[in-house]
C-alpha positions in Angstrom: 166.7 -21.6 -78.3 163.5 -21.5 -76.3 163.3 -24.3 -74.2 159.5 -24.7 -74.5 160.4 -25.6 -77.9 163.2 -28.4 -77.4 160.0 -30.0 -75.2 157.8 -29.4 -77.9 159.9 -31.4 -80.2 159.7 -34.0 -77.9 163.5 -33.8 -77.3 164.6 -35.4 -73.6 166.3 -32.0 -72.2 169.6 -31.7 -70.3 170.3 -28.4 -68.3 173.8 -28.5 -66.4 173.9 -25.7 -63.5 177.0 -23.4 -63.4 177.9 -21.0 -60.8 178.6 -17.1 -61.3 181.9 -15.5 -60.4 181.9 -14.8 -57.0 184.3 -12.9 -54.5 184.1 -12.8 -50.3 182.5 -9.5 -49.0 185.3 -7.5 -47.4 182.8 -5.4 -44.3 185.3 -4.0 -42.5 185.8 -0.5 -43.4 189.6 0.1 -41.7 191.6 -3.2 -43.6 189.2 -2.5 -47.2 192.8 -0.8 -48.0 195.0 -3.8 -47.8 191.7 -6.1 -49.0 192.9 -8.3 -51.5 192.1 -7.9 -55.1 190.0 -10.3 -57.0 190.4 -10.7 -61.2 187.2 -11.4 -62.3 188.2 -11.6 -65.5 190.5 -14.8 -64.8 186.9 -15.9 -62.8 184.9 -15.4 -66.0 187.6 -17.2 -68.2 187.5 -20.1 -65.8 183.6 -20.5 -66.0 184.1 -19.9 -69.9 186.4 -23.1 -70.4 184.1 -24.8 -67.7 181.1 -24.6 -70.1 183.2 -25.4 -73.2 184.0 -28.6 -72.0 180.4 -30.3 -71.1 178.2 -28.3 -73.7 178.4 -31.4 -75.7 175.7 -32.7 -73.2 173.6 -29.6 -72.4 170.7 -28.0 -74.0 171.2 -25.1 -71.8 173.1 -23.7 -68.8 171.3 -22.6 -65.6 172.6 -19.6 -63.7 171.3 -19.7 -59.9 170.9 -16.3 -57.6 173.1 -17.6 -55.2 171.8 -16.7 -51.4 175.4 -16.0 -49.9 175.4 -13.5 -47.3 179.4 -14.2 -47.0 180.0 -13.3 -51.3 178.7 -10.9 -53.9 178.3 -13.3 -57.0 178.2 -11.2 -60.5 174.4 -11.2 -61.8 173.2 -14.8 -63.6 171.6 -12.2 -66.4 174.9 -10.4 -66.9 177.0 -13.6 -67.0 174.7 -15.8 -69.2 174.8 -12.4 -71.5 178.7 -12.8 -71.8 178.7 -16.2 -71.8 176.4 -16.6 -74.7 178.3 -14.3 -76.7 181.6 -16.2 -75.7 180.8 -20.0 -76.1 177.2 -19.8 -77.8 175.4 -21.8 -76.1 171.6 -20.9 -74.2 171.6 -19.7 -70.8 168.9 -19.5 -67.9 169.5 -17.3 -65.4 167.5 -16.8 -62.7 165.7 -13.9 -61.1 164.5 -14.2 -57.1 161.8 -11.5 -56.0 163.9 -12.2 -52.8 166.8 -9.6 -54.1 165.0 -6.9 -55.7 162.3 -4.5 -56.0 159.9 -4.5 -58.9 161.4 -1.2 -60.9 165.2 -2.8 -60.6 163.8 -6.6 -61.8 161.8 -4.9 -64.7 164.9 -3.4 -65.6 166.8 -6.6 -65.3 164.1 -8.7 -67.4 164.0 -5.4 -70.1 167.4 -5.9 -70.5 167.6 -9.6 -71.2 165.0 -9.4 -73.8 167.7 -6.7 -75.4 170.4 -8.9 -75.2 168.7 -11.9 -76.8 168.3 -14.3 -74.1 165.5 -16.4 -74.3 165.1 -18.3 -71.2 164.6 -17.3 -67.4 164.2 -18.8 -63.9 161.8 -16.7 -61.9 161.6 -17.4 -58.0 160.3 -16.5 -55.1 164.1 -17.3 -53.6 164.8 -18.7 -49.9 164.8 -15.4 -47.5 168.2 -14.6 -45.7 167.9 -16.0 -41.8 168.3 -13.3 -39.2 171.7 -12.8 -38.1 173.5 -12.0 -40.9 175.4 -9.3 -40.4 172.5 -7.1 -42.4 174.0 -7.2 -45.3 171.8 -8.7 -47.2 168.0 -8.2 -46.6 164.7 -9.7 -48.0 162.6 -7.9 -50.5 159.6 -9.8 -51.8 157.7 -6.4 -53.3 155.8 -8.9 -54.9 154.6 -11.4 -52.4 153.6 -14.2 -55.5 155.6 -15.6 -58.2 152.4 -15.5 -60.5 151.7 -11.8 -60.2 155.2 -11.7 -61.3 154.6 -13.8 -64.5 151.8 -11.7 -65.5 154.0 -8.7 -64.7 156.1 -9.8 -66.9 154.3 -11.1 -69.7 152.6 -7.4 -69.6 156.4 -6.1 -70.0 156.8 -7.8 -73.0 154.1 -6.1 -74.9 156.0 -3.2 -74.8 159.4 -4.7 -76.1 160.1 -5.7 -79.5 161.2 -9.1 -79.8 161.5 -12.1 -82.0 159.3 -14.4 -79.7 158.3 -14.3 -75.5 160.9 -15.6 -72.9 160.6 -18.9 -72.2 159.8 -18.8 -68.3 160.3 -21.2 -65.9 158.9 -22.0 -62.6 159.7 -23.8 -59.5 158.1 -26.9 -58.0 158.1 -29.0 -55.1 156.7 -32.7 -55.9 156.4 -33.8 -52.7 153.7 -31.5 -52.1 151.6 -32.5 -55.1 148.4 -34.0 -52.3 148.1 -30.4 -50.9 145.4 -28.7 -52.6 146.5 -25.1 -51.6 149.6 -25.8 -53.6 148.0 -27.5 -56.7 146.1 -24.2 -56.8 149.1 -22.2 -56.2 150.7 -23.9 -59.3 147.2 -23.6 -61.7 147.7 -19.7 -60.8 151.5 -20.2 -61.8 150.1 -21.9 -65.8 147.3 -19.2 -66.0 149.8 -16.2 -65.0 152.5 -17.4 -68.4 155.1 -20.0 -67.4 156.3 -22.6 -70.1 158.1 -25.1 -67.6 158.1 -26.2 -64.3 161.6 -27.1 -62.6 161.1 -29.9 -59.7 163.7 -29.8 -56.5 165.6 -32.0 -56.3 165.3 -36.1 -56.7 165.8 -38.5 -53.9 162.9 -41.1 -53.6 162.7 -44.5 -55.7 161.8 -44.0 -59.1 158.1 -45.4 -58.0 157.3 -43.2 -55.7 158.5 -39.9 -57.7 156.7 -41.0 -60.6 153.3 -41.3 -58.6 153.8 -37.8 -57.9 154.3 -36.5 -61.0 151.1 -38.7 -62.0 149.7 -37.0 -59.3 150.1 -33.7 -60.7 148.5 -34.7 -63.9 145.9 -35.6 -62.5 145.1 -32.3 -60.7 145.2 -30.7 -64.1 148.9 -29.4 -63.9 149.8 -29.2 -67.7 153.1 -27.8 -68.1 156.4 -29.7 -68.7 158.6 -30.7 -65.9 162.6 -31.3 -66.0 163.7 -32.5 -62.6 166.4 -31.9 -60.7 169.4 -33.9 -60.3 171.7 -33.0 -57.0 175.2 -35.1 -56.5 175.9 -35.3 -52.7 179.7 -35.3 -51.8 179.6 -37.7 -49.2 177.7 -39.1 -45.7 177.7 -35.3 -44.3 176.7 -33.6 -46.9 173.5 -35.7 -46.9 173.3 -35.0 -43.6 173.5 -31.2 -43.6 171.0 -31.2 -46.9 168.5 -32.8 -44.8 168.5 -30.6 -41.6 168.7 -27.7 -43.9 166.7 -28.5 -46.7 164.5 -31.7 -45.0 165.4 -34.1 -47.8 164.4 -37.6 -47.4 167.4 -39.7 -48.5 166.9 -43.6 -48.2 168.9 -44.7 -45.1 170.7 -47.4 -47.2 172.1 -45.1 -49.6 173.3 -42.9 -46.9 174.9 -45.9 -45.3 176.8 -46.3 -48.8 177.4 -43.0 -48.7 179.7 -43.5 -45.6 182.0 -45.5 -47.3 181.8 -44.5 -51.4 182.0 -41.0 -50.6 181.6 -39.1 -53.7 181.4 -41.8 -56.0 178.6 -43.5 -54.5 177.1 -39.9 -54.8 177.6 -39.4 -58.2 176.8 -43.1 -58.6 173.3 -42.2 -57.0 172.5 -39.5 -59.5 173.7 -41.5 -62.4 171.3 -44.2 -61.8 168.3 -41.5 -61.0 169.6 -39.6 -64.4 168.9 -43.1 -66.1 165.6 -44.2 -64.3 164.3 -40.7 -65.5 165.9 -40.8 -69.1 163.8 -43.8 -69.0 160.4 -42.7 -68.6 160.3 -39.9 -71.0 156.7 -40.6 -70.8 156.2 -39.0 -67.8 159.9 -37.0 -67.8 160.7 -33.9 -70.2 164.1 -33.2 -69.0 166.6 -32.8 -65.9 168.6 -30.4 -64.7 172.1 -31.4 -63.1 172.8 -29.6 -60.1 177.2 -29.3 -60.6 177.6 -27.1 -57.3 179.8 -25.3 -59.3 181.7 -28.0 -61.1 180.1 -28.6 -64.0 182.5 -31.5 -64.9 180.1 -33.2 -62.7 177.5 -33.4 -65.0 179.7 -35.6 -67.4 179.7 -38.2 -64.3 176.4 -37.8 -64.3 175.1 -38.4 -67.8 177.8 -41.4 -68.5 
């Protein structure tokens, strides 16, 4: 089911992140002989039972475009494909103008709206530093995600289908006072998006609120499910902030010396509530599992 829709019914929606199958990149021609052998199959069948047991409490199933320069994940359109007919449920998978050029993600979107799937992520995706190993290099054909939308949109005139793709759209709250970006995201609505999806959620509920007031304001229409993001412990909240700049409140990363992962998943619990509570301003989250969708069950308790 679209997701547009589940909004439009006023319906609080849950989307629970699952990884793709993924396998390290062998490089070195001379040992590719003794490389070991991955089953993929056992992968899928792993990801399969994964979904089965927290689908209870998801709407839908995100599929990122993981930037790995180290593994080559199978594509998020592919596997939502399989996994849809498998378990049943919706899928979004995510397309990143970072990975491709415009023929190959035209082909990509033509072939989703074949399969049946009725939701997808578009994204500029984070470019690969310099350094690794060029392996992997940066596209960007297009250089905005709106001219993208519009692409597509034009794409499915030509297609026969039921209904258009529900598409969804990063965005960043914390820059909701820079007018550049406001105007960036009215081009984003104009151009054909349904849904916005924030980054992730570490401010008071307050504060994050006042941005998405903020937006409002500005004239920013579209729905907005927000991010949810589990950190394992004290480092990992360190390493999301040098990487990422994340501001996380210096008392809960003083609890997250000592409870670890619970005090992480405890964080998102309480944010999952706060938001579940304010369906005023909230239409949904999505629950970041880092690959262990379990996680999400935590989450949601």
């Amino acid at each position: 089911m679209r997701l547009s829709e589940l909004v439009r019914e006023d319906n609080f929606v849950r989307i629970v992140e699952v990884f793709p199958p993924g396998f390290p990149i062998s490089t070195n021609s001379k040992k590719n002989g003794n490389a070991p052998k991955y089953d993929l199959s056992a992968r899928f069948e792993q990801l399969a039972d994964a979904v089965s047991r927290v689908e209870s409490i998801a709407d839908a199933f995100s599929i990122p475009e993981l930037r790995d320069g180290l593994r080559i994940h199978l594509s998020s359109v592919g596997i939502a494909n399989e996994l849809r007919r498998r378990t049943g449920n919706d899928f979004v998978p995510t397309l990143t103008l970072r990975d491709s050029n415009l023929q190959s993600l035209l082909g990509t979107i033509s072939f989703a709206i074949f399969a049946g799937i009725e939701n997808l992520l578009l994204v500029r995706g984070d470019p690969f530093p310099p350094g690794n190993g060029g392996i992997s290099k940066n596209v960007y054909e297009l250089k905005k995600l709106s001219s993208f939308v519009e692409t597509v949109r034009t794409l499915e005139k030509s297609i026969s289908s039921e209904h258009q793709l529900c598409i969804l759209s990063p965005v960043n709250l914390l820059r909701s006072d820079n007018p550049k970006y406001i105007a960036t995201l009215k081009e984003r609505e104009i151009s054909g998006i349904d849904i916005f999806l924030a980054e992730q959620m570490f401010e008071n509920l307050e504060s994050y609120l006042a941005r998405i007031k903020r937006l409002r304001k500005f004239g920013i229409s579209k729905p907005i499910i927000h991010t949810l993001f589990p950190l394992k412990n004290y480092e990992d909240a360190v390493s999301c902030h040098q990487r990422f700049g994340w501001q996380i409140p210096e008392r809960e990363l003083l609890e997250l010396r000592t409870g670890g992962p619970g005090y992480g998943l405890e964080m998102a619990r309480r944010r999952y509530r706060w938001l579940l509570e304010s369906r005023d301003l909230v239409e949904g989250v999505c629950i970041s599992t880092r690959g262990n969708p379990v996680v999400a069950r935590f989450v949601t308790a």
